[in-house]
Backbone as CSV, one residue per row, in Angstrom:
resi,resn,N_x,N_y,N_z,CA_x,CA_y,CA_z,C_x,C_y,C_z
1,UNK,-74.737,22.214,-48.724,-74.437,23.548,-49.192,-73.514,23.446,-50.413
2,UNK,-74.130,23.972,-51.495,-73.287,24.189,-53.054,-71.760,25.067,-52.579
3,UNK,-70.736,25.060,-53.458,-69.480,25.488,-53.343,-69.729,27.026,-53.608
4,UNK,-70.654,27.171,-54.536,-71.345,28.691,-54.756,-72.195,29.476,-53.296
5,UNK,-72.599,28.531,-52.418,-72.867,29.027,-51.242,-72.303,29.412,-50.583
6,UNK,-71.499,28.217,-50.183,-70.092,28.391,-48.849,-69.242,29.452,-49.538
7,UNK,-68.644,29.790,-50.599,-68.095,30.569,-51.064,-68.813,31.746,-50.512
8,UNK,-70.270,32.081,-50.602,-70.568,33.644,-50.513,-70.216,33.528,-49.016
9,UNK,-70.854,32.842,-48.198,-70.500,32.940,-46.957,-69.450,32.885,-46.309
10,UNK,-68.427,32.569,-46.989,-66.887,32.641,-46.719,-66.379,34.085,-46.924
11,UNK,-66.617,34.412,-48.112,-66.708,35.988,-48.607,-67.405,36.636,-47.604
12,UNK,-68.325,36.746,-47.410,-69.033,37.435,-46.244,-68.716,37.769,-44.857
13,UNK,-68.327,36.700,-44.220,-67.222,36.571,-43.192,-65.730,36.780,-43.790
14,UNK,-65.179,37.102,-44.377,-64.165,37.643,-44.733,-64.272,39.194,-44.471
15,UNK,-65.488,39.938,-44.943,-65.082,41.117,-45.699,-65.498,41.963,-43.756
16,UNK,-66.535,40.762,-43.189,-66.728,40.893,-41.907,-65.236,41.468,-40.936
17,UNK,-64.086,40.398,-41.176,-63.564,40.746,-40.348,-62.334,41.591,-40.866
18,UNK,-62.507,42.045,-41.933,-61.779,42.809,-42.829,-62.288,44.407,-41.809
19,UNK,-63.548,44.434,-42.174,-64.053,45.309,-41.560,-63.921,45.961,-40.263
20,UNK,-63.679,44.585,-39.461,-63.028,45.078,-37.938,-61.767,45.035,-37.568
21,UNK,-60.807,45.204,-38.703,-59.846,45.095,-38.439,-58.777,43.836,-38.007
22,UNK,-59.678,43.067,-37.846,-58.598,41.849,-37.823,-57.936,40.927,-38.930
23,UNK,-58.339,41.680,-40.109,-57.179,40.952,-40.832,-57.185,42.366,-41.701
24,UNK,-55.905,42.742,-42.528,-55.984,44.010,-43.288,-56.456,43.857,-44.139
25,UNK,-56.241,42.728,-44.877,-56.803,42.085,-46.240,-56.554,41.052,-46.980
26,UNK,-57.649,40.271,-47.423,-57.230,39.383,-48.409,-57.893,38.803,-50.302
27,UNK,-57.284,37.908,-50.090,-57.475,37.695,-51.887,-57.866,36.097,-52.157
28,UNK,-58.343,36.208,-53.495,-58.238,34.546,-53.768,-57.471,34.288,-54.309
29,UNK,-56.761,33.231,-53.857,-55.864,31.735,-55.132,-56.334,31.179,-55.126
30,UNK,-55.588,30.391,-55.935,-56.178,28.776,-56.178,-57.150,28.685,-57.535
31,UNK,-58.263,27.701,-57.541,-58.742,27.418,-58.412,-59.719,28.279,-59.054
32,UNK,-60.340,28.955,-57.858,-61.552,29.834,-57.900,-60.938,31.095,-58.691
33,UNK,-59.840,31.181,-58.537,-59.133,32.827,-58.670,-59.104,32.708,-60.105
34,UNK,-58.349,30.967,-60.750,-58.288,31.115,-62.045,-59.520,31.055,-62.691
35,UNK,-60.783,30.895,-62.232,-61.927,31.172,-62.367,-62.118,32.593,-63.535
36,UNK,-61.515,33.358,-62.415,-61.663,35.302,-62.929,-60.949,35.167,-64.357
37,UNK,-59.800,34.533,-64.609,-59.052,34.670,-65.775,-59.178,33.866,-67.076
38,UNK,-59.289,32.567,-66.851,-59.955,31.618,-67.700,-60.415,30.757,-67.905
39,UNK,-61.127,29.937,-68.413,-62.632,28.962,-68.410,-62.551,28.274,-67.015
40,UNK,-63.538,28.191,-66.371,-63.706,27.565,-64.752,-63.487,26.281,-65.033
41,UNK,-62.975,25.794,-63.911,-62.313,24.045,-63.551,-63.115,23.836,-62.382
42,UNK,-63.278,22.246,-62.170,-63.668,22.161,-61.156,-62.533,22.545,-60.056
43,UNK,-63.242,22.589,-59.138,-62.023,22.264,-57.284,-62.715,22.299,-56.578
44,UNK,-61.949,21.837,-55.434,-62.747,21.004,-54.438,-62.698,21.775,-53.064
45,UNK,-62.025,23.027,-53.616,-61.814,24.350,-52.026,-61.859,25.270,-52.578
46,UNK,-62.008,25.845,-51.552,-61.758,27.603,-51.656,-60.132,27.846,-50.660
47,UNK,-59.630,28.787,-51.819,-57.910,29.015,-50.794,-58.246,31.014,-50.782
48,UNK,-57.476,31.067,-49.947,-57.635,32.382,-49.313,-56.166,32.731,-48.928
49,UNK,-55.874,33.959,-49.244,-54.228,34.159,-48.835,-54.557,35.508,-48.353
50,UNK,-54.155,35.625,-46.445,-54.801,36.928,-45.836,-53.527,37.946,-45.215
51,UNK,-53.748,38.924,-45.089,-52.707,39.774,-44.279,-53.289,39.999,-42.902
52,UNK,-52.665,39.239,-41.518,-53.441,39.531,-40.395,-52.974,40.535,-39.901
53,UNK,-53.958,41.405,-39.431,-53.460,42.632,-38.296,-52.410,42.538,-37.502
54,UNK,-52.018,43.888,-37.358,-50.692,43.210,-36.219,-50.925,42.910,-34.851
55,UNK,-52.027,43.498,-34.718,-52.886,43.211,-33.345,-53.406,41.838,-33.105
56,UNK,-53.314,41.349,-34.383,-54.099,39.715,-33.690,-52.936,38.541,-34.150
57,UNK,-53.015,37.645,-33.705,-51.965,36.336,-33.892,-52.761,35.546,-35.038
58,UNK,-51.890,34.388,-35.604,-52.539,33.517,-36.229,-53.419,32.511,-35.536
59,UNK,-53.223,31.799,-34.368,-54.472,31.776,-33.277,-55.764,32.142,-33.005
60,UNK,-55.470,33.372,-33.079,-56.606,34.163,-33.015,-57.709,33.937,-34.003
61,UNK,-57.038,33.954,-35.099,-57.894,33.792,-36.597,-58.637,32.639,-36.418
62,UNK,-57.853,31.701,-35.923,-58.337,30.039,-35.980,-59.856,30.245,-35.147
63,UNK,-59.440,31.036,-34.014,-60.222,31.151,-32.629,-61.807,31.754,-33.157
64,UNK,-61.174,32.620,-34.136,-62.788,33.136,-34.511,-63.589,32.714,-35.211
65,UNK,-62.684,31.590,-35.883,-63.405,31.077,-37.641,-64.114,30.103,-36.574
66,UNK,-63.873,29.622,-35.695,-64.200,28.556,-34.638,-65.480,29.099,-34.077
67,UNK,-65.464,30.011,-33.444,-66.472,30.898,-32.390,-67.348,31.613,-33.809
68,UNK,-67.104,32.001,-34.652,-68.133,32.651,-35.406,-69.154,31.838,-36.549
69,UNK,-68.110,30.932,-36.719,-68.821,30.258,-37.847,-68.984,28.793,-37.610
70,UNK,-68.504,28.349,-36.457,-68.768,27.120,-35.886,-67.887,26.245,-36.395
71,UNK,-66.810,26.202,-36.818,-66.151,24.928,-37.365,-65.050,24.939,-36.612
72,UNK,-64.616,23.863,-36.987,-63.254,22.726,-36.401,-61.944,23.594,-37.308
73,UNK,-61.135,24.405,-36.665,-60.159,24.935,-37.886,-58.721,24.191,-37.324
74,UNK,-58.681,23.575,-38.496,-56.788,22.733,-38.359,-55.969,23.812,-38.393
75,UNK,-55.016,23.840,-37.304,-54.018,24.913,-38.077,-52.845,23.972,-38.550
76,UNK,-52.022,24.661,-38.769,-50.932,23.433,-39.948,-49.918,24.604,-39.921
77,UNK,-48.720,23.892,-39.792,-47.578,24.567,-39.708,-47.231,24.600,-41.211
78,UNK,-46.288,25.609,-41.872,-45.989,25.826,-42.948,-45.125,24.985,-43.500
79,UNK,-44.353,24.860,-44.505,-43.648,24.217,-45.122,-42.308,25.471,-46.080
80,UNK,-41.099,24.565,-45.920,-39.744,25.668,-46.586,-40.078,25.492,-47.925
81,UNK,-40.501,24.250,-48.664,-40.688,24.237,-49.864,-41.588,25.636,-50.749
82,UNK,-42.626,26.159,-49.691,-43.254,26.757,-50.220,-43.274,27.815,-49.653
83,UNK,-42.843,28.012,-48.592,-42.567,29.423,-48.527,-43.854,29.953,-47.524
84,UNK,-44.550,29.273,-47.076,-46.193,29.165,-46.188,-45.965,28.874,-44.843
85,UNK,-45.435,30.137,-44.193,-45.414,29.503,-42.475,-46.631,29.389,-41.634
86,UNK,-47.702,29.891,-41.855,-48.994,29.961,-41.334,-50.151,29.675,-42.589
87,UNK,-50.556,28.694,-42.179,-52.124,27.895,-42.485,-52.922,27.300,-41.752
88,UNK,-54.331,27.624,-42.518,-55.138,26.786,-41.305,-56.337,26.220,-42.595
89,UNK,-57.025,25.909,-42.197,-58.349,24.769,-43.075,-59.623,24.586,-42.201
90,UNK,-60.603,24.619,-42.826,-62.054,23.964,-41.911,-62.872,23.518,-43.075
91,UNK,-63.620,23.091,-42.952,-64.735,22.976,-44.072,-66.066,23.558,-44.007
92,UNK,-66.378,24.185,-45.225,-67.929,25.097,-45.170,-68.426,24.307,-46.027
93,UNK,-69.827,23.484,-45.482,-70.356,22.503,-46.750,-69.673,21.494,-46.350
94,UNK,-69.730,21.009,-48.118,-69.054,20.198,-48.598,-67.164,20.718,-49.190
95,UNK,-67.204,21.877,-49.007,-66.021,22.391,-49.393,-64.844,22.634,-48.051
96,UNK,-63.781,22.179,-48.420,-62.365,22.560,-48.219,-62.273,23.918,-48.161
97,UNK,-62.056,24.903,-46.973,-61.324,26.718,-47.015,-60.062,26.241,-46.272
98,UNK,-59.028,26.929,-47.364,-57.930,27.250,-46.750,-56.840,28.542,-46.739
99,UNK,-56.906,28.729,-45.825,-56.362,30.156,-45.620,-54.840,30.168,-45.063
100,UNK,-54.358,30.979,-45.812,-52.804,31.112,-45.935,-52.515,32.253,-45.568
101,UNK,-51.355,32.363,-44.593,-51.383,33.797,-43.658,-49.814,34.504,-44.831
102,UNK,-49.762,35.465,-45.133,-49.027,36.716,-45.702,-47.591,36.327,-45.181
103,UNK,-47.493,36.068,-43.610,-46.571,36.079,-42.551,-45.327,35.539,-43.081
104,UNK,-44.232,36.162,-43.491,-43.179,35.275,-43.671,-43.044,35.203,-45.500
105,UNK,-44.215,35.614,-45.805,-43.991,35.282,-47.220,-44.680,36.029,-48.260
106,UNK,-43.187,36.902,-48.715,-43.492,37.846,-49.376,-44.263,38.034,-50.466
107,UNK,-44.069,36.600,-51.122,-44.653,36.965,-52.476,-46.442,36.985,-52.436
108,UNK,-46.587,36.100,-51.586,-48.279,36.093,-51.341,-48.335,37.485,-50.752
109,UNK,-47.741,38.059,-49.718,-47.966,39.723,-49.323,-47.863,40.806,-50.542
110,UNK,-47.363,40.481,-51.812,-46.997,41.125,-52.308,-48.220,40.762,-53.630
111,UNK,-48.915,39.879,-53.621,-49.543,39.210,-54.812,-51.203,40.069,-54.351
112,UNK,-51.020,39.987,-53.047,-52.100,40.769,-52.597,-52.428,41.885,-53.077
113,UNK,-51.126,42.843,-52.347,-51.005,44.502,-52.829,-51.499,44.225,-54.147
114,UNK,-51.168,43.589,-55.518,-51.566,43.813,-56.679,-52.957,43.096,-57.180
115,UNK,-53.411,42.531,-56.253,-54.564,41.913,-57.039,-55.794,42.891,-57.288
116,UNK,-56.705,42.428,-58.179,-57.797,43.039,-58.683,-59.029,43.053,-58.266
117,UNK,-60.122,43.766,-58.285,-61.452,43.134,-58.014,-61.655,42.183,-59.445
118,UNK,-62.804,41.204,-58.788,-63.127,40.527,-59.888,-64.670,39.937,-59.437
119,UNK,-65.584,39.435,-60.556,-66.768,38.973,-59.957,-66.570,37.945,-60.173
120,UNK,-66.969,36.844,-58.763,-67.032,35.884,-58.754,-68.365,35.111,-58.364
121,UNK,-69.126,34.505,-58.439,-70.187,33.877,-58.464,-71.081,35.108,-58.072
122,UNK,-71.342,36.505,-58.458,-71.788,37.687,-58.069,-71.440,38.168,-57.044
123,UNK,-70.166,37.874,-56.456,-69.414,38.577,-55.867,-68.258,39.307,-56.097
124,UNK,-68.145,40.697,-55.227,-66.532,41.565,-55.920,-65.861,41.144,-55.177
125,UNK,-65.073,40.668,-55.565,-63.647,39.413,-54.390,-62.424,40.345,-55.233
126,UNK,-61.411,40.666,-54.439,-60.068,40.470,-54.748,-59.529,38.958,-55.058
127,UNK,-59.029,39.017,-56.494,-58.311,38.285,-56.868,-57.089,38.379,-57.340
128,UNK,-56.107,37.397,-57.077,-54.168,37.433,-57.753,-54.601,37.557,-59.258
129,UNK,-53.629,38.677,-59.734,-53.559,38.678,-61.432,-52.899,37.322,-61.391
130,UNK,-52.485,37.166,-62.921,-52.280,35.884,-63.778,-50.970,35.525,-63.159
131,UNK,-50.248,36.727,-63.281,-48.985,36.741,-63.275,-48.397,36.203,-61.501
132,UNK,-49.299,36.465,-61.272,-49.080,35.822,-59.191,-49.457,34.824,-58.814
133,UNK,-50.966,34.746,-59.648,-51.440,33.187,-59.293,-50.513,31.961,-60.145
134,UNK,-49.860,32.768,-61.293,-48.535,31.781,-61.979,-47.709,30.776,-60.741
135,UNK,-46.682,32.414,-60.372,-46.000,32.007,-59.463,-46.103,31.807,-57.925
136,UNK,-47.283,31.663,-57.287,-47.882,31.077,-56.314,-48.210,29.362,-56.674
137,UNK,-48.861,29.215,-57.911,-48.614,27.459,-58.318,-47.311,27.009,-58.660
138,UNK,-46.286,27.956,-59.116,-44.766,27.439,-58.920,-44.409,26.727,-57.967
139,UNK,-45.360,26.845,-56.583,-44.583,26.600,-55.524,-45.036,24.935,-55.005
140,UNK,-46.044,24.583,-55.289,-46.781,23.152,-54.587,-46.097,22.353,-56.074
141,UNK,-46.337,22.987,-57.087,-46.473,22.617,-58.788,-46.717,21.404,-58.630
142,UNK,-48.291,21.054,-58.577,-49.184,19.888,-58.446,-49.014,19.746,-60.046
143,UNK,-49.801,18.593,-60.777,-50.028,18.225,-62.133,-50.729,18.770,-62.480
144,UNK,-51.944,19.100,-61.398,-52.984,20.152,-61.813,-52.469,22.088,-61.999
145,UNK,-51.345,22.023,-60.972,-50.914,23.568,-61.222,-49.981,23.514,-62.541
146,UNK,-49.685,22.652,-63.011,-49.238,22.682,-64.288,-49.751,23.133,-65.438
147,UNK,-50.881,22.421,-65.410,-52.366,22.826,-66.712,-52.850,24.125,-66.262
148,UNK,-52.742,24.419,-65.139,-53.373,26.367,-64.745,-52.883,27.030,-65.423
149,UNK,-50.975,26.578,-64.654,-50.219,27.681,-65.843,-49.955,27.629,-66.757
150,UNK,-50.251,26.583,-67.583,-49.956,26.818,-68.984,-51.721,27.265,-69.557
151,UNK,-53.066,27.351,-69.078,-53.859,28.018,-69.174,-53.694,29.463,-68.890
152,UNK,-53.299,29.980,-67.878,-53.036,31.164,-67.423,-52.132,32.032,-68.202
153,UNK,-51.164,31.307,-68.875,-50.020,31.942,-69.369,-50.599,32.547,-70.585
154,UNK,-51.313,32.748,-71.041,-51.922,33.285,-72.138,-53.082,34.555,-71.636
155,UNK,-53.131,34.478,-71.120,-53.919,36.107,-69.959,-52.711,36.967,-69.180
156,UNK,-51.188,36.415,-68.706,-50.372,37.039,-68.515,-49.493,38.082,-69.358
157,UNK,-48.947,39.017,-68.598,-48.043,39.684,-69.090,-46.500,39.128,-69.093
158,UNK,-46.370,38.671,-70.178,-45.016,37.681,-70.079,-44.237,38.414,-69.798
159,UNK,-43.831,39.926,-70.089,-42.399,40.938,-69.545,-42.359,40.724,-67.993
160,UNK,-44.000,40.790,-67.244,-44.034,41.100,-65.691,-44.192,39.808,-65.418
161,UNK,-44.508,39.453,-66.034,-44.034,38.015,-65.039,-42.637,37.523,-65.099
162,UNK,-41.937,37.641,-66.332,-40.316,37.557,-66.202,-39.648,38.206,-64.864
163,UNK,-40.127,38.939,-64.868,-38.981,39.904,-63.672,-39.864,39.346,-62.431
164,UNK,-40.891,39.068,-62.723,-41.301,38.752,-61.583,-40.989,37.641,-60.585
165,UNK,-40.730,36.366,-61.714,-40.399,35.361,-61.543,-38.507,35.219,-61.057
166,UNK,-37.782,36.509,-61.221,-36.319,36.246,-61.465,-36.636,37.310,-59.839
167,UNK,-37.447,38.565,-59.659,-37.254,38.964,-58.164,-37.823,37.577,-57.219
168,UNK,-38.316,36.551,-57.154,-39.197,35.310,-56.511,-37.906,34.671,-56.487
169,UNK,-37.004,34.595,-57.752,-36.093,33.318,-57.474,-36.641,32.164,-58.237
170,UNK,-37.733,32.079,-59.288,-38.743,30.966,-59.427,-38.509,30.733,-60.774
171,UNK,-37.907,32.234,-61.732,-37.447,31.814,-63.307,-36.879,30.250,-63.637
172,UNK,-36.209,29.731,-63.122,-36.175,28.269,-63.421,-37.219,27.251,-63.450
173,UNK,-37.844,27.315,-62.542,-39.113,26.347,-62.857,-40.577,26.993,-63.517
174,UNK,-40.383,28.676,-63.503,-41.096,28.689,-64.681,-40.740,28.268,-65.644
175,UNK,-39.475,28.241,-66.052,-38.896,28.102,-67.836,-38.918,27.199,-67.597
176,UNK,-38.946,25.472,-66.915,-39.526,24.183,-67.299,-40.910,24.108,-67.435
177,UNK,-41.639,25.213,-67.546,-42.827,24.544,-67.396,-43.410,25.342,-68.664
178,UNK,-42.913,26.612,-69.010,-43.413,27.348,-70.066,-42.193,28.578,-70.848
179,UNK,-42.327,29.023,-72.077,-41.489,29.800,-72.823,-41.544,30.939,-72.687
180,UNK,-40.729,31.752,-71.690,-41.270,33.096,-71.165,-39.973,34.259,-72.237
């Protein structure tokens, strides 16, 4: 299965359980997201950052991606560095999904509320503007999230991402990485 497949079908089962209420909503990061904003890169997953109902646990989520779609889902405890207390992973295909729960962390809850529709492989996906998917790669700041944001930073609103970056706490390692 192409990454363009598992993607729709990831999307699909997303908007599935969007629909029934068990998760309120979610968006893309990651590589795919900078997709929407500027020239596509490869990657090797799909990342997903969700708001779960208050009715269901992070368990639960694991429980269904398991029972509905048949896979093995890791869950993975979060990390302080980044601010990610709930994750989990399976693979569709040949591709890596990883889904990052809202829980605990505002700025992905908050990157949500603002994201956009966008088409992605002919799909309308919510995606993080520039300015979120910035400071969401602030946080791992792989070598590769380095080259995003300094790709990205040229589709941003440098005023909103300033304040954005100084309400996050993150203005410092943006300003090593770019001239805001």
């Amino acid at each position: 299965m192409s990454i363009v497949e598992s993607f729709k079908k990831i999307i699909v089962f997303f908007n599935e359980i969007k629909n029934e209420d068990i998760i309120e909503d979610y968006a893309l990061i990651g590589g795919l997201a900078l997709s929407a904003w500027v020239k596509p890169r490869t990657t090797k997953d799909i990342d997903l950052v969700v708001v779960v109902s208050k009715k269901m646990k992070w368990t639960d989520i694991a429980s269904i991606i398991e029972t509905r779609l048949h896979k093995k889902v890791v869950v993975q405890k979060g990390t302080q560095r980044t601010n990610i207390k709930e994750k989990l992973s399976f693979i569709s295909g040949q591709i890596e999904v990883d889904i990052i729960s809202t829980k605990g962390f505002n700025l992905a809850d908050e990157a949500i509320r603002n994201a956009v529709i966008a088409d992605i492989f002919g799909n309308h996906v919510k995606v993080v503007t520039p300015e979120y998917l910035i400071l969401l790669k602030l946080l791992p700041l792989s070598n590769q999230d380095i080259v995003d944001i300094k790709a990205l930073i040229k589709k941003a609103d440098r005023k909103k991402l300033k304040g954005l970056a100084q309400k996050h706490y993150l203005s410092p390692k943006l300003k090593s990485i770019v001239h805001i």
